[in-house]
N, CA, C and O of each residue as an XYZ file, in Angstrom:
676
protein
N     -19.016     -7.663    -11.855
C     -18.454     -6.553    -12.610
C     -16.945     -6.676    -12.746
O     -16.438     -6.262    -13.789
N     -16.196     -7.189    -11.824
C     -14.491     -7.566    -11.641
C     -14.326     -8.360    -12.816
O     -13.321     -8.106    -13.480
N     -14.950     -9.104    -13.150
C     -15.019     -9.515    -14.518
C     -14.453     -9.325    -15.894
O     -13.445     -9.761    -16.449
N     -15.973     -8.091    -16.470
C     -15.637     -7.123    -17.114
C     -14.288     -6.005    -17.162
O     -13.861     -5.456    -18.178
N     -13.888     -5.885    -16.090
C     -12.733     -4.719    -16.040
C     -11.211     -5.636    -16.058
O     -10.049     -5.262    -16.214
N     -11.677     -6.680    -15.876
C     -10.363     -7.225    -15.443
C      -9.773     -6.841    -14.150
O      -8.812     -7.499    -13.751
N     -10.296     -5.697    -13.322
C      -9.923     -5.864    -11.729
C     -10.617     -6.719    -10.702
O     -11.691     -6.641    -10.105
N      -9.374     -7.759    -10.719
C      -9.914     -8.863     -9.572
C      -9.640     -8.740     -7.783
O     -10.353     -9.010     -6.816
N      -8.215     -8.184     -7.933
C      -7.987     -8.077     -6.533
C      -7.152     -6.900     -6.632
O      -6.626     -6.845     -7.744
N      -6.827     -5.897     -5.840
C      -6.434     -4.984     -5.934
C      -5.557     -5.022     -4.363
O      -6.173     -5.251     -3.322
N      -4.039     -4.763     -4.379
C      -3.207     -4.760     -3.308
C      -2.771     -3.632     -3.374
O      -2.551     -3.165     -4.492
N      -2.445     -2.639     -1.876
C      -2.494     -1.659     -1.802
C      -1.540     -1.754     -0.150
O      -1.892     -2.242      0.924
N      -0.287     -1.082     -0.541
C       0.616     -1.252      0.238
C       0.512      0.668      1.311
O       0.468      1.839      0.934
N       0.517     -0.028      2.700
C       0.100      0.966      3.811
C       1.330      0.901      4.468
O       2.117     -0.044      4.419
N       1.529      2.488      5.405
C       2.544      2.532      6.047
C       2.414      3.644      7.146
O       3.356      4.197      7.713
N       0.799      3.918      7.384
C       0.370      4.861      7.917
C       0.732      6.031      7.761
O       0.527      6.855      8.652
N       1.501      6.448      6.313
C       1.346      7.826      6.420
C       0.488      8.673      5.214
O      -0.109      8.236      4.230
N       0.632      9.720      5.581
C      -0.512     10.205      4.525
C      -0.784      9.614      3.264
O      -1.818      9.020      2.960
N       0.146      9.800      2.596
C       0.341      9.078      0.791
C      -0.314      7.906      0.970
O      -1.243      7.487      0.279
N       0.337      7.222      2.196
C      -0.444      5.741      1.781
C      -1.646      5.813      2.384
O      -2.329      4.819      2.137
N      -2.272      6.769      3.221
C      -3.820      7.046      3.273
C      -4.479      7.259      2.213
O      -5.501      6.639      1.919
N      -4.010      8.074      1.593
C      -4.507      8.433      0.206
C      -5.169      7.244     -1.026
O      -6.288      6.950     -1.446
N      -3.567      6.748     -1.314
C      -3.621      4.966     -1.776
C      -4.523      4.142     -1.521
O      -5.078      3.467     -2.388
N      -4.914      4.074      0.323
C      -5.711      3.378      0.749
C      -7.114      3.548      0.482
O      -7.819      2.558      0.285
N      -7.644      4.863      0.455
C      -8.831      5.369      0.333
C      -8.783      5.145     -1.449
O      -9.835      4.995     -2.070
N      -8.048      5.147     -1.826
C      -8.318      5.207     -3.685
C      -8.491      3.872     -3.735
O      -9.365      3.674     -4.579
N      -8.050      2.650     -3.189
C      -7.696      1.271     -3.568
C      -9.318      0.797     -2.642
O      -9.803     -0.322     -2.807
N      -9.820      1.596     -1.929
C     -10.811      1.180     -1.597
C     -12.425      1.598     -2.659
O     -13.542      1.113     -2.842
N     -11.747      2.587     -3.042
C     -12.947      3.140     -4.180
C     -12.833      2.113     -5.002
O     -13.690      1.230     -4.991
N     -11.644      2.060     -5.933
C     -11.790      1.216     -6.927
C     -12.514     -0.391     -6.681
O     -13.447     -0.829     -7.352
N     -11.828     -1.110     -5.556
C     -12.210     -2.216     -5.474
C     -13.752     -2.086     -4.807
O     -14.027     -3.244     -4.493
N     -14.700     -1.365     -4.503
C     -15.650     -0.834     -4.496
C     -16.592     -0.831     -5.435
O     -17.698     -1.368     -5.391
N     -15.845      0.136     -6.746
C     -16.668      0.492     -7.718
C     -16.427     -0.658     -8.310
O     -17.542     -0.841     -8.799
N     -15.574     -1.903     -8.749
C     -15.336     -2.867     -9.655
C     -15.749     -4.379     -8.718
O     -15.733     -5.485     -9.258
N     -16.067     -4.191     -7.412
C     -16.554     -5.684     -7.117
C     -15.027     -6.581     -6.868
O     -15.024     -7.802     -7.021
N     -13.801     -5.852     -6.485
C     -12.968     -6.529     -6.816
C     -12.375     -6.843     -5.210
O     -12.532     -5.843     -4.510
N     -11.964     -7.582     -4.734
C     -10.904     -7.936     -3.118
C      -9.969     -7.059     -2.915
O      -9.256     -6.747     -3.868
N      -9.743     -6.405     -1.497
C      -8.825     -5.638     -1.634
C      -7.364     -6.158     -0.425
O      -7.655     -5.837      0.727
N      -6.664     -6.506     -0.479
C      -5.697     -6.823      0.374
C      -4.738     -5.572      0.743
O      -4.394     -4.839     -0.184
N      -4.323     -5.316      1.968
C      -3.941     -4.148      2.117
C      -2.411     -5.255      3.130
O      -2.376     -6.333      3.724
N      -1.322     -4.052      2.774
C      -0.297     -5.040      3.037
C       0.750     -3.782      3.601
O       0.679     -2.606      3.246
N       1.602     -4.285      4.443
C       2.504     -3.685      5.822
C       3.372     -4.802      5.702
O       3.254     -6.026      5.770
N       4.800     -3.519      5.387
C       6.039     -4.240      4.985
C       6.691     -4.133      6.386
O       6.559     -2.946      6.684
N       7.488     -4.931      7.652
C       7.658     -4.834      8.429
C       9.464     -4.961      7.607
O       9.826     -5.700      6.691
N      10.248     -3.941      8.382
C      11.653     -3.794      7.636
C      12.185     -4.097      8.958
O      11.930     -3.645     10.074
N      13.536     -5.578      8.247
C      13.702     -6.271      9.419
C      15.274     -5.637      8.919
O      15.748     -5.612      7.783
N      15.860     -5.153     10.202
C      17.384     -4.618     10.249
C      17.681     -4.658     11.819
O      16.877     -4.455     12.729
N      18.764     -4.908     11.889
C      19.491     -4.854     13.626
C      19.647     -3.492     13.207
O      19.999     -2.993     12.138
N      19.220     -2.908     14.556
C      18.881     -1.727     15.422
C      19.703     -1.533     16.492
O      19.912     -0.328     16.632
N      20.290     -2.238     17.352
C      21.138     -2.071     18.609
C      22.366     -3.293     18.740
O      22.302     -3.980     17.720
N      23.011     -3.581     19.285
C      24.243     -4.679     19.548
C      23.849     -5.598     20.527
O      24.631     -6.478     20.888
N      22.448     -5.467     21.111
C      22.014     -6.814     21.849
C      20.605     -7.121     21.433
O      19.762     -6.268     21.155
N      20.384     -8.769     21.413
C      19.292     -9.159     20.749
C      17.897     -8.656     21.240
O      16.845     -8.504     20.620
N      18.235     -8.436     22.605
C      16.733     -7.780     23.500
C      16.367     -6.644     22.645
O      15.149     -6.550     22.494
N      17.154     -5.644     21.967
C      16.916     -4.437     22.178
C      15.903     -4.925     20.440
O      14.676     -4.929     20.341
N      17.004     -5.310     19.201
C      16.499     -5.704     18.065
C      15.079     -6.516     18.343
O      14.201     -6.168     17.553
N      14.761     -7.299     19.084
C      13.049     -7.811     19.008
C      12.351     -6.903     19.997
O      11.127     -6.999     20.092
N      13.060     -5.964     20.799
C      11.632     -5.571     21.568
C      11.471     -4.220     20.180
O      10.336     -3.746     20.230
N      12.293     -3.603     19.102
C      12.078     -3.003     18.244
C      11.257     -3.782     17.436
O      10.143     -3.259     17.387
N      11.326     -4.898     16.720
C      10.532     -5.440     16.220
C       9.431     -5.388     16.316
O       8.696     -4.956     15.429
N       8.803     -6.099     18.149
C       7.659     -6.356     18.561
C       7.337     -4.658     18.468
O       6.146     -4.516     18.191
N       7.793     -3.794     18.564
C       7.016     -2.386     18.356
C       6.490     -2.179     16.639
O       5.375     -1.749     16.342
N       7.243     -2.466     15.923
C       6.847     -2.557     14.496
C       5.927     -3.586     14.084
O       5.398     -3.518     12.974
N       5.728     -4.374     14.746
C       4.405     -5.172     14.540
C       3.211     -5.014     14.754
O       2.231     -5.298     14.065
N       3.360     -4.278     16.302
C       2.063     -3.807     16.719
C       1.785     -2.289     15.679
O       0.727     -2.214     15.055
N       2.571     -1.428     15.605
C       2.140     -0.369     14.436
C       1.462     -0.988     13.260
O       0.368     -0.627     12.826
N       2.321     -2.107     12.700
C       1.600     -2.874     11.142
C       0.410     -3.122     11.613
O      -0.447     -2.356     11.172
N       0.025     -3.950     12.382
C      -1.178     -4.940     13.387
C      -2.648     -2.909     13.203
O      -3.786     -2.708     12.780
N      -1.709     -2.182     13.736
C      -2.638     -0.726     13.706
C      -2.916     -0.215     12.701
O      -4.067      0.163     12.485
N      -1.788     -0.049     11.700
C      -2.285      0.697     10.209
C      -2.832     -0.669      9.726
O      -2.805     -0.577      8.499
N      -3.216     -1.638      9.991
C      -3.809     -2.757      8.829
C      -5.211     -2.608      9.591
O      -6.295     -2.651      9.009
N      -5.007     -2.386     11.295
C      -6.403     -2.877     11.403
C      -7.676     -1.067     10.960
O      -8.868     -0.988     10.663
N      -6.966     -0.363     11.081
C      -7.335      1.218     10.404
C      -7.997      0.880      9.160
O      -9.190      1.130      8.983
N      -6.974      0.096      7.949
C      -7.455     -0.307      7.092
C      -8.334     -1.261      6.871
O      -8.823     -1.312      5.742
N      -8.680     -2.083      7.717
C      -9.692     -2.352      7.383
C     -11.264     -1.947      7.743
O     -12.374     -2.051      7.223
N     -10.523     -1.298      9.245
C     -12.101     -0.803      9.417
C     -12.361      0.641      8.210
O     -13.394      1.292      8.373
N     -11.928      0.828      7.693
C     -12.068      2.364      6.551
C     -12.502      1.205      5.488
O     -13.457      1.863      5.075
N     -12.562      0.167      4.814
C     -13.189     -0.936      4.202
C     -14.777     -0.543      4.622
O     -15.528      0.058      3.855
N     -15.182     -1.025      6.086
C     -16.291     -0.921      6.109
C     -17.066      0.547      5.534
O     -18.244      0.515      5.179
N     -16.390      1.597      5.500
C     -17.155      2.854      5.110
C     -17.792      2.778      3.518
O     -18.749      3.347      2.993
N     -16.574      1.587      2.910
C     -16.765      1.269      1.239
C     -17.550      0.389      0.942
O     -18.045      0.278     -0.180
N     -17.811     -0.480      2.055
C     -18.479     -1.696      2.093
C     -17.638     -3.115      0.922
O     -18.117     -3.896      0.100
N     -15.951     -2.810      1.526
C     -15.115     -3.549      0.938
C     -14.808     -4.211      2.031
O     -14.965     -3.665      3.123
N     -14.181     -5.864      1.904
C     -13.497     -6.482      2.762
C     -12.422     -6.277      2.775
O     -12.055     -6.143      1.608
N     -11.497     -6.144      3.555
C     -10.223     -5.818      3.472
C      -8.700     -6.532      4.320
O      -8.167     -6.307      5.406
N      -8.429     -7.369      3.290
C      -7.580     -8.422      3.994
C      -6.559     -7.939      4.205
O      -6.021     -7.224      3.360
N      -5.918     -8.236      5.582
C      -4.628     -7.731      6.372
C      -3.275     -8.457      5.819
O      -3.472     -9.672      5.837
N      -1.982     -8.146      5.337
C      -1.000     -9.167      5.603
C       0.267     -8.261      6.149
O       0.424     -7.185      5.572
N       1.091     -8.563      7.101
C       2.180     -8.498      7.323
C       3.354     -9.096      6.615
O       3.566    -10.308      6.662
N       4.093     -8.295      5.984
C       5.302     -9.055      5.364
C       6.370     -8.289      5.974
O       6.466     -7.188      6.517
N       7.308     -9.466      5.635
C       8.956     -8.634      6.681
C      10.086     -9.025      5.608
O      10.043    -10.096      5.002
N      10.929     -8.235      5.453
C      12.180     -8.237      4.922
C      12.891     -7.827      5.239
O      12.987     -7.892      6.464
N      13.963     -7.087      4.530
C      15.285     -6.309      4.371
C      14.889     -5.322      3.904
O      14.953     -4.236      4.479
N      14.218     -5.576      2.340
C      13.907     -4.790      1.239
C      12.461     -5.031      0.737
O      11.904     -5.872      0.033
N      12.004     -3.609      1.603
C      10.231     -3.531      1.095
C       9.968     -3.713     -0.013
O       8.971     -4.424     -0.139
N      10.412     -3.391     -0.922
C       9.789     -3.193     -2.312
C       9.761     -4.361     -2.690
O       8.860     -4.742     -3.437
N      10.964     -5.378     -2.160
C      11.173     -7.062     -2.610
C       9.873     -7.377     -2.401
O       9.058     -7.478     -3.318
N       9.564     -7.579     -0.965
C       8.861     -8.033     -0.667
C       7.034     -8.169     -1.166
O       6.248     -9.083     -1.413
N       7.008     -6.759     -1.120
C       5.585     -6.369     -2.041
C       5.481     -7.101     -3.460
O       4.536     -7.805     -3.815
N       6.826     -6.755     -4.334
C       6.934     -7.513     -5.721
C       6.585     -9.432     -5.254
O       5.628     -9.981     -5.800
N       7.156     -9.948     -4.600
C       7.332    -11.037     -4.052
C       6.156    -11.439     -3.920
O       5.797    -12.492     -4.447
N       5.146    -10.510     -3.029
C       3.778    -11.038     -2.706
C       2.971    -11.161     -3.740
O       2.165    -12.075     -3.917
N       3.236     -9.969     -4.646
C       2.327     -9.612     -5.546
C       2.303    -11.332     -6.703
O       1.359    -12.010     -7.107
N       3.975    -11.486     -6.898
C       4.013    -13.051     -7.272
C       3.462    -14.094     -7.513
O       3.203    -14.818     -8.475
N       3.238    -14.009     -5.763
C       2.999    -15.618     -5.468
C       1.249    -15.236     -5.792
O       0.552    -16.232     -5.985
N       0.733    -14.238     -5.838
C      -0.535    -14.170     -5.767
C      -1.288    -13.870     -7.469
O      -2.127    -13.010     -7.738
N      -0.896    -14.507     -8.066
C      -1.659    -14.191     -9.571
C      -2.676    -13.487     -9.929
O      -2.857    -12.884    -10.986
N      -3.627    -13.621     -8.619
C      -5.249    -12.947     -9.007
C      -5.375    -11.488     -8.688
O      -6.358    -10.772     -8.876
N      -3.886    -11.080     -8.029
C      -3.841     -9.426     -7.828
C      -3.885     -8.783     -9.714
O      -3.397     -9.263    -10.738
N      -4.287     -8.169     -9.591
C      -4.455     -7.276    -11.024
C      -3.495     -5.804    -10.685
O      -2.506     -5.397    -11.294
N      -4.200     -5.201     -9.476
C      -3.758     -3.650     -9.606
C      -3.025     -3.938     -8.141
O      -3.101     -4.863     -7.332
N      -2.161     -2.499     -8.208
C      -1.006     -2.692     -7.128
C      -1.142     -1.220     -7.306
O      -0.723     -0.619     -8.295
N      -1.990     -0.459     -5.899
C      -1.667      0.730     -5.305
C      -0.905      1.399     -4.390
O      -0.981      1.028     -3.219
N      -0.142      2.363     -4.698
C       0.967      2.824     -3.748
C       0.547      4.169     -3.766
O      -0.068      4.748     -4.662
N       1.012      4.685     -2.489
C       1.113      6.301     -2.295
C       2.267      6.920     -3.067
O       3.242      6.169     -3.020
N       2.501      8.053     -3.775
C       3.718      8.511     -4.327
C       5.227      8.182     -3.273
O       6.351      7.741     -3.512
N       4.501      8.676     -2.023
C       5.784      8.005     -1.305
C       5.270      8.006      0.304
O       4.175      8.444      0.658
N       6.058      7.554      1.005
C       5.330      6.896      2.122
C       6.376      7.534      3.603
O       6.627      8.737      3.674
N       6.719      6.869      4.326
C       7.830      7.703      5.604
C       8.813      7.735      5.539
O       9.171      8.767      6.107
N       9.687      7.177      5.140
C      10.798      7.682      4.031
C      11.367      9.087      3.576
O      12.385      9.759      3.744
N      10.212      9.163      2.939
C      10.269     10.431      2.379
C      10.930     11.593      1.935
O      10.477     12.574      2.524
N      11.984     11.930      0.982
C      12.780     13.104      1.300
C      12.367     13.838      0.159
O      12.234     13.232     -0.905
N      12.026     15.717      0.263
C      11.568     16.490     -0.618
C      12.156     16.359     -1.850
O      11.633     16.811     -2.868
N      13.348     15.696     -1.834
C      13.524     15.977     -3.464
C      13.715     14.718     -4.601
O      14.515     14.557     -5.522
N      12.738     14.021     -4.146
C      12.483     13.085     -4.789
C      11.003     13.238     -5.741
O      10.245     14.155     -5.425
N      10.754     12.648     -6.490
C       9.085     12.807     -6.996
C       8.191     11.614     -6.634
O       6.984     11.597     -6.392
N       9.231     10.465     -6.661
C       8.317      9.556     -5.897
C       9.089      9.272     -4.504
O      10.113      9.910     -4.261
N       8.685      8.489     -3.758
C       9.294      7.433     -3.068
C      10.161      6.129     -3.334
O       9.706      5.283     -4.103
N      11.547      5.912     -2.652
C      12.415      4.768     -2.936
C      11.759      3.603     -3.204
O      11.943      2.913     -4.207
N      10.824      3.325     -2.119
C       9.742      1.843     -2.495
C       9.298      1.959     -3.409
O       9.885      1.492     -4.385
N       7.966      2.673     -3.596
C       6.975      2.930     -4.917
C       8.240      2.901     -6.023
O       8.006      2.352     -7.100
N       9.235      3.330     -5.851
C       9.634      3.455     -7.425
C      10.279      2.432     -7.637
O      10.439      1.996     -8.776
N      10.814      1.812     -6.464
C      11.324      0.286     -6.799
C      10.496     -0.447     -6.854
O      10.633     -1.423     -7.591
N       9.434     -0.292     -6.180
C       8.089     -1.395     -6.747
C       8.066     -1.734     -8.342
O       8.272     -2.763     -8.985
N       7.733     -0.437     -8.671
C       7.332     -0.306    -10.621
C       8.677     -0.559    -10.823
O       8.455     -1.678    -11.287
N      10.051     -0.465    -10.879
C      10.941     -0.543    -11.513
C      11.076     -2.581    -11.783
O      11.522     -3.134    -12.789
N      10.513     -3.276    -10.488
C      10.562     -4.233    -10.030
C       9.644     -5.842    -11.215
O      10.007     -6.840    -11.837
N       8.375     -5.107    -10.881
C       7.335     -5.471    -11.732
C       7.571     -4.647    -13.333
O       6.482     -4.322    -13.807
N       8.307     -4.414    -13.878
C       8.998     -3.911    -15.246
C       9.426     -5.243    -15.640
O       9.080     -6.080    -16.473
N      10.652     -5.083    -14.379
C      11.825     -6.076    -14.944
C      11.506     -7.528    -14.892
O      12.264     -8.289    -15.493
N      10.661     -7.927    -14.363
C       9.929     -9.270    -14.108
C       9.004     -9.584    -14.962
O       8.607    -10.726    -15.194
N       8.524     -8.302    -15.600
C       7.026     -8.707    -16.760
C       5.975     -9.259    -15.947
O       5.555    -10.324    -16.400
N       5.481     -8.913    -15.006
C       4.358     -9.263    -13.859
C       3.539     -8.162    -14.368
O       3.723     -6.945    -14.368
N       2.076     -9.293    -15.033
C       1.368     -8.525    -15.459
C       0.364     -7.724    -14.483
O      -0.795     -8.134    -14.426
N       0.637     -6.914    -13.924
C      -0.397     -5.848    -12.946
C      -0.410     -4.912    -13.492
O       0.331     -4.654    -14.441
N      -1.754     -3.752    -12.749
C      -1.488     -2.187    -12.699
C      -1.184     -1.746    -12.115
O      -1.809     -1.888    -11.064
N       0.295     -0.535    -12.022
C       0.266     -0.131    -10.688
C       0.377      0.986    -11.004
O       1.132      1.541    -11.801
N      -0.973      1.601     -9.889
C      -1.355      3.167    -10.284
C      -0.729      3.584     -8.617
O      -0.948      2.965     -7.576
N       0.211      5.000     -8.835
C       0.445      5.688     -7.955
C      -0.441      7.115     -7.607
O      -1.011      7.940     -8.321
N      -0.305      7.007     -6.545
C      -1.609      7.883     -5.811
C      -0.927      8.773     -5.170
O      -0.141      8.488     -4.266
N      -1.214     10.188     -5.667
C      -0.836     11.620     -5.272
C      -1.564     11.995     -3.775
O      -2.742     11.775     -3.495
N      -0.738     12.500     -3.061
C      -1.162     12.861     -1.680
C      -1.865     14.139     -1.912
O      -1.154     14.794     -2.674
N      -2.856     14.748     -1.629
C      -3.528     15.896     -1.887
C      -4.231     15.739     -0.500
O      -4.617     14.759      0.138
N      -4.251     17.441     -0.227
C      -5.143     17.619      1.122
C      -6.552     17.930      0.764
O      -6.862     18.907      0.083
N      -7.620     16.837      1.375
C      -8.952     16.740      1.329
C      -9.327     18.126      1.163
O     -10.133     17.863      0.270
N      -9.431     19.539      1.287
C     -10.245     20.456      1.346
C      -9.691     21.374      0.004
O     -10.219     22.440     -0.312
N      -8.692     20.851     -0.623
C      -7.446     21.871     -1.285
C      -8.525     21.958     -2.897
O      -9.466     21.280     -3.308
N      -7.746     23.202     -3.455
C      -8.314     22.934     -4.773
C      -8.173     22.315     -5.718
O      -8.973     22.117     -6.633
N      -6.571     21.753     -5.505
C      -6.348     20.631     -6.235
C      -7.150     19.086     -5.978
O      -7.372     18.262     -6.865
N      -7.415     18.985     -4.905
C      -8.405     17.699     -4.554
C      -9.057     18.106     -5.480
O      -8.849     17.745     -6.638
N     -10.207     19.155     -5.044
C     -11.537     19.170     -6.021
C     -11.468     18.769     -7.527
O     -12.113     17.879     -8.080
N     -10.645     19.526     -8.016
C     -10.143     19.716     -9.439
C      -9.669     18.023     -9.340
O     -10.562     17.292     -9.769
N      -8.839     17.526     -9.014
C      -7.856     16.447     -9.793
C      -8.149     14.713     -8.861
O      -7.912     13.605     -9.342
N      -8.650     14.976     -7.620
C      -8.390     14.153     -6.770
C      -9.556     13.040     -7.029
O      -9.375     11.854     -6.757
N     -10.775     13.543     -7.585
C     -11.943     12.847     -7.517
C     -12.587     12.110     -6.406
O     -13.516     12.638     -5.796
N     -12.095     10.749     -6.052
C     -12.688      9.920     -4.986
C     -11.788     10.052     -3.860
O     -12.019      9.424     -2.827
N     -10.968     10.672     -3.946
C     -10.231     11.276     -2.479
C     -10.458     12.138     -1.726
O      -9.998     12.294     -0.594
N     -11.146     12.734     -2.261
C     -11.746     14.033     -1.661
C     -13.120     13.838     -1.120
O     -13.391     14.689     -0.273
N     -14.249     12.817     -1.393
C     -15.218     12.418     -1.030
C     -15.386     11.633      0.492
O     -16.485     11.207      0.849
């Protein structure tokens, strides 16, 4: 059926927080309903943190094991879809690089799911700094993907029912 739709692989960037739960659970429907691979991906943001090197890698090694947790979450929530769900860790400076970067080197990604915004987060934004540098990213490059952003809605709300469709299920 991935075929027909033209969705072959579908990447779907996690950060354990809600939005990108959301993302995750949508990027698992779709690649679900279309037969398509789903790679789920954890941007590890590499910055000195303290003035001695101990302190910067034992921060690190804590941000790895979190990625290592929201990837392995994601994939066991795969099995509920009966999707496989491939793990990657990427590290940078600049998340959004990096995601654009992956998305790159990987041609057979089609769709690129993001949460509106992820931990970051500040109320008066509409999206998130990443997500919007993602799409601003894949614009300016002409990288042919989809990238659908995914509204955080609470499972029981009436807006789920009404608007959310496979998020709410």
């Amino acid at each position: 059926m991935s075929g027909e739709t033209g969705v072959k692989k579908v990447l779907v960037a996690v950060d354990g927080s809600e939005p990108s739960q959301s993302a995750l659970k949508y990027a698992l429907y779709l690649a679900s309903r279309f037969g398509a691979e789903l790679v789920a991906v954890y941007v590890v943001e590499e910055e000195k943190v303290g003035y001695w090197r101990f302190i910067d890698e034992h921060f690190k090694k804590e941000l790895l094991a979190k990625a290592r947790q929201v990837l392995e979450a994601a994939q066991e929530a795969g099995r509920d879809y009966q999707v496989t769900v491939h793990r990657q860790i990427l590290q940078g400076t600049q998340p959004y690089v990096e995601i654009v970067r992956y998305v790159e080197q990987n041609p057979e990604i089609t769709t690129v799911v993001m949460g509106e915004h992820g931990m970051g987060f500040t109320d008066r934004h509409l999206l998130g700094s990443t997500t919007e540098r993602v799409i601003r990213l894949i614009a300016k490059e002409r990288i042919p993907v989809a990238v659908t952003v995914v509204p955080h809605v609470e499972p029981d709300s009436e807006s789920c029912r009404i608007f959310a469709g496979p998020l709410c299920s």
